[in-house]
Each structure stands twice: as structure tokens, then as C-alpha cells.
BAVOKOL-316623 format. One record per residue: residue in one letter; x, y, z of N, C-alpha, C in turn. Coordinates in steps of 0.1 Angstrom, whole numbers, plus 5000, padded with zeros to 4 digits. Layout:
AXYZXYZXYZ/...
This chain:
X500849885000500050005000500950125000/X500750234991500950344987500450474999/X501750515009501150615013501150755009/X500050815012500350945009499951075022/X500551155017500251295028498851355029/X498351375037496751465038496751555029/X497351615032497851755020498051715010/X498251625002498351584988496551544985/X496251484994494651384991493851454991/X494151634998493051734999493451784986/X494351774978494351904965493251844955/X492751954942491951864936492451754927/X491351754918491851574913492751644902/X492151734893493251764884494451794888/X495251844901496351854910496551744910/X496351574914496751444915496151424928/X495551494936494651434947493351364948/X492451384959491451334957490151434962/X490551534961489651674964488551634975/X489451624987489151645002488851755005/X488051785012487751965020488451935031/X489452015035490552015049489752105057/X489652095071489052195078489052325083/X490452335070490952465076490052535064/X489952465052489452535041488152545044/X487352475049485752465050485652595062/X486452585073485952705083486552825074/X487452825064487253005063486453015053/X485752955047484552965039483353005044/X483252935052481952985065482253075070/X483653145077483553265082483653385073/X483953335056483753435046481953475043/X481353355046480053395041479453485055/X480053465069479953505077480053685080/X481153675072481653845069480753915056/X480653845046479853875039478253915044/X477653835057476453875060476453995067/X477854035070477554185082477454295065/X477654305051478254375047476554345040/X476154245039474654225030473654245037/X473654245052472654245059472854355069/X473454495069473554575078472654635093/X471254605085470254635094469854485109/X470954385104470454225112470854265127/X470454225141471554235151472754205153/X472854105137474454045144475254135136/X474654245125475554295121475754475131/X474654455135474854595144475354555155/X475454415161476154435176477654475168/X478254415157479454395152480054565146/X479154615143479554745138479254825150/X478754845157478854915171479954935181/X480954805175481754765183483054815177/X483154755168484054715160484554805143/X483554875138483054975128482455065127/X482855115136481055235136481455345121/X482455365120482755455111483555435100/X483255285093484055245082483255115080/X483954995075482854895072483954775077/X483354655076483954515077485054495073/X485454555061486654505052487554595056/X487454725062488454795070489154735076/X490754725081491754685090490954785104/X491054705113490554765127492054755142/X492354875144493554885156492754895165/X492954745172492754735185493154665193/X493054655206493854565212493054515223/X491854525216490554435229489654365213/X490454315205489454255194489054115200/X487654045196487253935202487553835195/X487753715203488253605193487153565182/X485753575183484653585171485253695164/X485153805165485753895155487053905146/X488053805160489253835149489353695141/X488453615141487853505134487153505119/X486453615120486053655109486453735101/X487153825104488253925101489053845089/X489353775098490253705091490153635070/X488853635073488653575063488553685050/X488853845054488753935041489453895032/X490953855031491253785015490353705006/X489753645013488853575008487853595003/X487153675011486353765003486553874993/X487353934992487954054984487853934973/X488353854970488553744961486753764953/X485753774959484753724956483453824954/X484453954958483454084959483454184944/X482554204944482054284926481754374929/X481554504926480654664922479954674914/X478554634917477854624909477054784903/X477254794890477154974885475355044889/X475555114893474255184893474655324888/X475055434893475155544889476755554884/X477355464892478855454885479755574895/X479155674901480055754910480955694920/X480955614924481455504934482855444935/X482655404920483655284915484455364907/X486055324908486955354901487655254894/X487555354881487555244871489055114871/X490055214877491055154874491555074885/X490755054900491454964912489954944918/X488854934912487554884920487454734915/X486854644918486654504914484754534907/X484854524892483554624886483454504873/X484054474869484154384857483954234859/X483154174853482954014857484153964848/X484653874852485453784844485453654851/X486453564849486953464860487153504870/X487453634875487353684892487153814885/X486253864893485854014897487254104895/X487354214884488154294886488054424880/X489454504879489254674877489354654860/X489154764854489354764839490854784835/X491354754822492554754816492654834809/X493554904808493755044805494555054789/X494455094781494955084766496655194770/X497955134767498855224769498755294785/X499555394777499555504795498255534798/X498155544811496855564817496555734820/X496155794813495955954819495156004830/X494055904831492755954840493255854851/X494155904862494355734868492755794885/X491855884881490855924891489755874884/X489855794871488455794867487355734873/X486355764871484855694876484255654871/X483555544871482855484863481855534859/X481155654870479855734860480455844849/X481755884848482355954837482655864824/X482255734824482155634810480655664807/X479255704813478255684809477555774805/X476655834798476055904791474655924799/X474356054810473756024821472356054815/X472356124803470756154793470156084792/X470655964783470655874776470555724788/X471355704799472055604808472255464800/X472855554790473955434783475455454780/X476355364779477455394777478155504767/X479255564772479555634762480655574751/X480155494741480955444733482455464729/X482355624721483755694717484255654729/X484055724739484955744753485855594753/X484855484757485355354759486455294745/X485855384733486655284720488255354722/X488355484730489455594732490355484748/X489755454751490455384768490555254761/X489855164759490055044759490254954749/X490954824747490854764734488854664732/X489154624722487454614716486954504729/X487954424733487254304738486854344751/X488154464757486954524771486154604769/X486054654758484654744758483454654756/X483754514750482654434748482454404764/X482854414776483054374785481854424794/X482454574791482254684795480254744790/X480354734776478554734774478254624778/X478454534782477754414788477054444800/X477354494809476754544821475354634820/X474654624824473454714823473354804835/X472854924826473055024834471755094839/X470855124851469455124853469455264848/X467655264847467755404836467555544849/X467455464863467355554872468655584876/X469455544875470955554875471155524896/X470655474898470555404914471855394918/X472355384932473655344940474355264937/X475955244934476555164932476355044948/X476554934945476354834952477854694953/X477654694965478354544964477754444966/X478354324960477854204954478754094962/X478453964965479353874967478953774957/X479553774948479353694936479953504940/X480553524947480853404948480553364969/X479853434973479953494989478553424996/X477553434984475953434992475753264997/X474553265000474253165008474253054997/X474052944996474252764990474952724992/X475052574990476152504988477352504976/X476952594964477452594947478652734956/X477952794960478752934965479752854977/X479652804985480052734995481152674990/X480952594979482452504972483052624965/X482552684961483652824951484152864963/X483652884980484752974984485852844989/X485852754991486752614992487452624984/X487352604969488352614960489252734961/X488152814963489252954962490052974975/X489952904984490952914995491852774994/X491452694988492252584987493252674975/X493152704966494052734956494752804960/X494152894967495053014976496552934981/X495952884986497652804996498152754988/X497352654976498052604966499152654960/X498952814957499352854950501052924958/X500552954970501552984981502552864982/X502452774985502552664983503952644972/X503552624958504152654949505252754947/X504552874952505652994948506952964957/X506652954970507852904979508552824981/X507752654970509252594972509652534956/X509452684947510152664940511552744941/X512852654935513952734940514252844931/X513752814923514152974912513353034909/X512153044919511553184922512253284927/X512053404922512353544933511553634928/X511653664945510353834945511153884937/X510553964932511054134928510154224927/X510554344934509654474942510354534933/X509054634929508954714918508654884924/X509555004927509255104935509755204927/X508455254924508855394915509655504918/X510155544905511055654910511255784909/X512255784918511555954927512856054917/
């Protein structure tokens, strides 16, 4: 008999394992959907005892200095990489979101737009792409910023004709079991991927620091 390591049996099968859920990966999936409920459900008591405490004047995904944090809180805290991973801006009036470091674009993970060449507008907003008469895209604008396949990207999104609040979304965050294994995978990959970078020998960081 062929042994093998836990950690090998938990990766997925296309990795050569046997796509085990480890328990580290299942609890921060639940405490991702956990953080996600203080951010979806603001008005619930568990998210006001939590923000009374802990946020009164910023939100969940804020870093919090303190040095009376609760072991439930610094429990769930914990799990914002995770969720960042899985959080969208969903467009309503577009004043909100910036185009170029908001997570606003669906793809394979939620992200900011790609910028054609140098970037000039690095303040832009996403309600300065839209045509607020009309509340449809401003074509020229986008064919001027982007190449064709993000702008296809980009009119894909629909834009309400009330032009309403920009919103966050946990696209991969809300309640089921379909949402539940996406955040598993995505924390299992996570380490995977850690994992990898570290014990390969001819990797090296390299920090990139602009100059003055």
C-alpha cells in the first residue's frame, strides 16, 4: 500500500489528489459567508452588535487597531482575503467605482478595467464612461480607453435608467452549497498557489518601486 500525505489527498483531482475539504478550508469559507452577511445584511443584530463595536465609522473589510478584538471577531476578520476574492461593484450610477482599482468587471474573478497604453485618468469613475441622458454607455469614450474585447465587457453590464447606488455584490459569497464550494476552491487554491511559489527554488520576489 501506497502512502500518501493529507495534503496531497486534499488537493483537487486535476492537481493528483482526491479533492478532500480540509478543515481549515471549510471553516474559512463559512466565516467568509459570515463576513459577507455583516456587509449584506447591515440592518440584522448580528451585524449591528458587530459594527457598534468594531466599525462604527468604516465597514467590515476595514483593518480595525485594536487591542480588545474578540476571538469571534478576529475569526472572521480573518477571512477578508477571501472575500475580496469574491466581491463585485455592481454599476448603478457608477459614481462610486473607480475604474481602474474597483473590482466592477465580471470575468473569471471580479476585477478593475485594463487600460489601453499609459493611463491618463488614473481618478476615473465609472459614472464619467456613461452617458447620464441617455443612461447608456459612452461608446467613443470606451473605444478611446479600451481595446474592443473590454469594451465588449464593459457594454455588457446594464445600466438602470434610474441611474441607482452603486452596490456590492458577493458573487461568489451568498448563501448555498454551489457558492460554499467556490469559496473552498478558492481558498484551497489560495495555499496552493503559496505553496508552489515557495518551494520553487528559482523563484524570486521582485519589488517594483517607483521613481523619485
Amino acid at each position: 500500500m501506497h502512502w500518501l500525505a493529507w495534503k496531497k489527498l486534499c488537493r483537487h483531482k486535476r492537481e493528483g489528489g482526491l479533492g478532500f475539504r480540509t478543515i481549515e478550508d471549510f471553516n474559512t469559507a463559512l466565516l467568509a459567508k459570515q463576513l459577507w452577511r455583516l456587509m449584506d445584511y447591515p440592518d440584522s443584530l448580528f451585524a449591528k452588535v458587530f459594527k457598534g463595536r468594531y466599525y462604527r465609522n468604516s465597514t467590515p473589510m476595514d483593518p480595525i487597531r485594536s487591542y480588545s478584538l474578540s476571538y469571534g471577531w478576529q475569526s472572521i476578520s480573518s477571512a477578508r482575503s477571501l472575500v475580496n476574492k469574491g466581491l463585485i461593484k455592481r454599476v448603478g450610477s457608477g459614481s462610486s467605482i473607480s475604474v481602474w482599482y474597483d473590482p466592477w468587471i465580471s470575468d473569471s474573478r471580479p476585477r478593475s478595467a485594463i487600460c489601453i497604453g499609459v493611463n491618463y485618468y488614473p481618478h476615473l469613475r465609472v459614472s464619467e464612461l456613461i452617458n447620464t441622458q441617455t443612461s447608456t454607455w459612452n461608446l467613443p469614450l470606451l473605444q478611446q480607453l479600451f481595446e474592443s474585447t473590454e469594451v465588449a465587457r464593459i457594454t455588457g453590464i446594464t445600466i438602470s435608467t434610474g441611474l441607482k447606488p452603486d452596490r456590492l455584490d458577493g458573487c461568489s459569497l451568498k448563501q448555498g452549497d454551489i457558492r460554499l464550494n467556490r469559496g473552498i476552491r478558492s481558498s484551497r487554491s489560495s495555499r496552493t498557489w503559496r505553496a508552489h511559489r515557495y518551494s520553487d527554488p528559482t523563484h524570486v520576489d521582485c519589488k517594483l518601486s517607483p521613481g523619485k
